[in-house]
N, C-alpha and C positions, 0 to 999 in steps of 0.2 A: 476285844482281841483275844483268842482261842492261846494257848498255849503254843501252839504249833510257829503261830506265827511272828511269835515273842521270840522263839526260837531262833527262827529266821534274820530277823530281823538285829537280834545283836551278833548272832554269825557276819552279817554283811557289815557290820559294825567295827567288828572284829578283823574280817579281811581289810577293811580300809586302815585301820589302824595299823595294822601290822604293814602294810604297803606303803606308808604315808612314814613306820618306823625304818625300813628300809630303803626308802630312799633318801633319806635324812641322814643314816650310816654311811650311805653310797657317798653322799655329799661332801661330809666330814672324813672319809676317806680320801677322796677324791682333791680335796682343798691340801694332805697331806696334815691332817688333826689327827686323825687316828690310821692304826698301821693298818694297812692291805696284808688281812689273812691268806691272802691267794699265794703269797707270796711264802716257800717254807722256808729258806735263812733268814737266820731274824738278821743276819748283818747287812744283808741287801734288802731287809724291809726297811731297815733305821738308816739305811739310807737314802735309799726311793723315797722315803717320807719326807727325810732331810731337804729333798733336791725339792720336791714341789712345793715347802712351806717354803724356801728362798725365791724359787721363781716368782713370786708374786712380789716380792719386796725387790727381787731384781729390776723388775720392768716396772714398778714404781719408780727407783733411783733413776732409770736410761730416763723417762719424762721427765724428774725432776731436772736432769742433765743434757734434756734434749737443744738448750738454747748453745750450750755452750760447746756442745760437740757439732753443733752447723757453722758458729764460729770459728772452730777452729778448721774445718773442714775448708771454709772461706778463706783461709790465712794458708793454710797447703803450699798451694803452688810460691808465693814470696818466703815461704820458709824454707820449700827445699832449695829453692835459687838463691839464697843467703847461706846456706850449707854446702850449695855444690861451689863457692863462692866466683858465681855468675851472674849477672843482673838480670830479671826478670824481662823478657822481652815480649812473652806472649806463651800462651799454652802450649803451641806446638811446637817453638824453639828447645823450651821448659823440657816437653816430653821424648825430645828424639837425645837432648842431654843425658837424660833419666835413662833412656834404652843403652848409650852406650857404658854409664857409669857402674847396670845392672851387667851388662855384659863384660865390663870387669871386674865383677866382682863384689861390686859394693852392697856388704850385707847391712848393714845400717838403712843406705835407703832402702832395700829389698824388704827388709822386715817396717818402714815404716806404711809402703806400701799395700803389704800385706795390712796391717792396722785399719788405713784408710780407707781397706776393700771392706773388711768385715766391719765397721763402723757406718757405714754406706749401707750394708746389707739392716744391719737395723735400725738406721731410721726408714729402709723403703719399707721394713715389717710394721713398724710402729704405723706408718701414713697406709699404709691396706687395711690397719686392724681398726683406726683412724674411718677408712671409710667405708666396712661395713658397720661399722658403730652409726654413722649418719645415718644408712637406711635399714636401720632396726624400726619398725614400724613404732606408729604412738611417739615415744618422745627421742627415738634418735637422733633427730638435728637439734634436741635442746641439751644433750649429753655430748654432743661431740661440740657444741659451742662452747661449754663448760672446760673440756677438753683441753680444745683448742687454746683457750681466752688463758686457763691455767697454767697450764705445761710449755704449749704449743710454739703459740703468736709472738715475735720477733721484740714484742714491744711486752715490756714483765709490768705488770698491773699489781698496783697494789688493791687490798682487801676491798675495799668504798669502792676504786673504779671499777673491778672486777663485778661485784655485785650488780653496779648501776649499768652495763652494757650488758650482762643476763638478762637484767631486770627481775630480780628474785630478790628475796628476802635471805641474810646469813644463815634462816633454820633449811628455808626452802634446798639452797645451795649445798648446805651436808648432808641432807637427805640425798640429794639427785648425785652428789661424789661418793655417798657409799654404793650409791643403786648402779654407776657405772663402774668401783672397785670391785663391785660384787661379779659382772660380768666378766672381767679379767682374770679374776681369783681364780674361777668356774671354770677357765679355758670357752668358755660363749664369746671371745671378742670374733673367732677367725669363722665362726659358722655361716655359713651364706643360704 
């Protein structure tokens, strides 16, 4: 091999390293690791930063939380009929109550409604992110059963059964939970 081509050849070495070190910065910027120099005040960098290392442990928590905020969403309509002290007679009885009670005024249900709209808006984001995850080509329907089986499904599994309706092994199974934490972190859950 000529000198020349020696040359060449750790150049292209070179370029890939350097590509391969930049998107790795990109990455770890991006995750909210390190700050985003694009940004000149450092007080809205250290916050930006702030904000995107929480979102990922936010939208952890709403899954950890997902059983009991469908619970309570199911229990709604008999709680505010026990609040507006009414008997529950049906949804529609329920809601034309609610219209007149909002029409006088009543800030208490008004803001608990408000709650149960924006609670509502995230689980229907949580079940879209839910189901482009399924058809992520390769193993998207064994990441969104993992998902599902974990967070999800109405009925809470412990570790054994969990494992045995995978069908995976406990190493297999924290492998395949960081490979679909990794896609959320990333913001890859909503890409279609």
């Amino acid at each position: 091999m000529s000198r020349q081509d020696e040359k060449k050849l750790y150049e292209q070495q070179e370029e890939k390293i350097l590509a391969q070190s930049d998107a790795f910065i990109s990455l770890l910027t991006k995750r909210g690791i390190l700050a985003d120099q694009k940004i000149d005040s450092e007080k809205v960098r250290s916050a930006k930063q702030e904000k995107t290392r929480n979102s990922y442990h936010n939208t952890l928590m709403l899954l950890q939380q997902y059983r009991t905020i469908v619970w309570m969403m199911e229990c709604f309509p008999e709680t505010i009929a026990e609040e507006l002290e009414k008997p529950f007679e049906g949804v529609d009885a329920l809601i034309e109550h609610m219209d007149v009670e909002m029409a006088m005024g009543n800030r208490k249900l008004e803001n608990r409604m408000d709650g149960i709209q924006k609670s509502r808006l995230l689980l229907d984001r949580v079940n879209e992110a839910l189901t482009v995850l399924k058809k992520k080509p390769e193993n998207g329907e064994k990441l969104y059963q993992l998902v599902y089986l974990t967070y999800i499904s109405p009925e809470h599994l412990n570790n054994t059964e969990l494992l045995y309706r995978l069908d995976m092994s406990s190493r297999h199974y924290y492998r395949c939970s960081a490979r679909w934490q990794r896609h959320w972190r990333t913001g890859n859950r909503i890409q279609r």
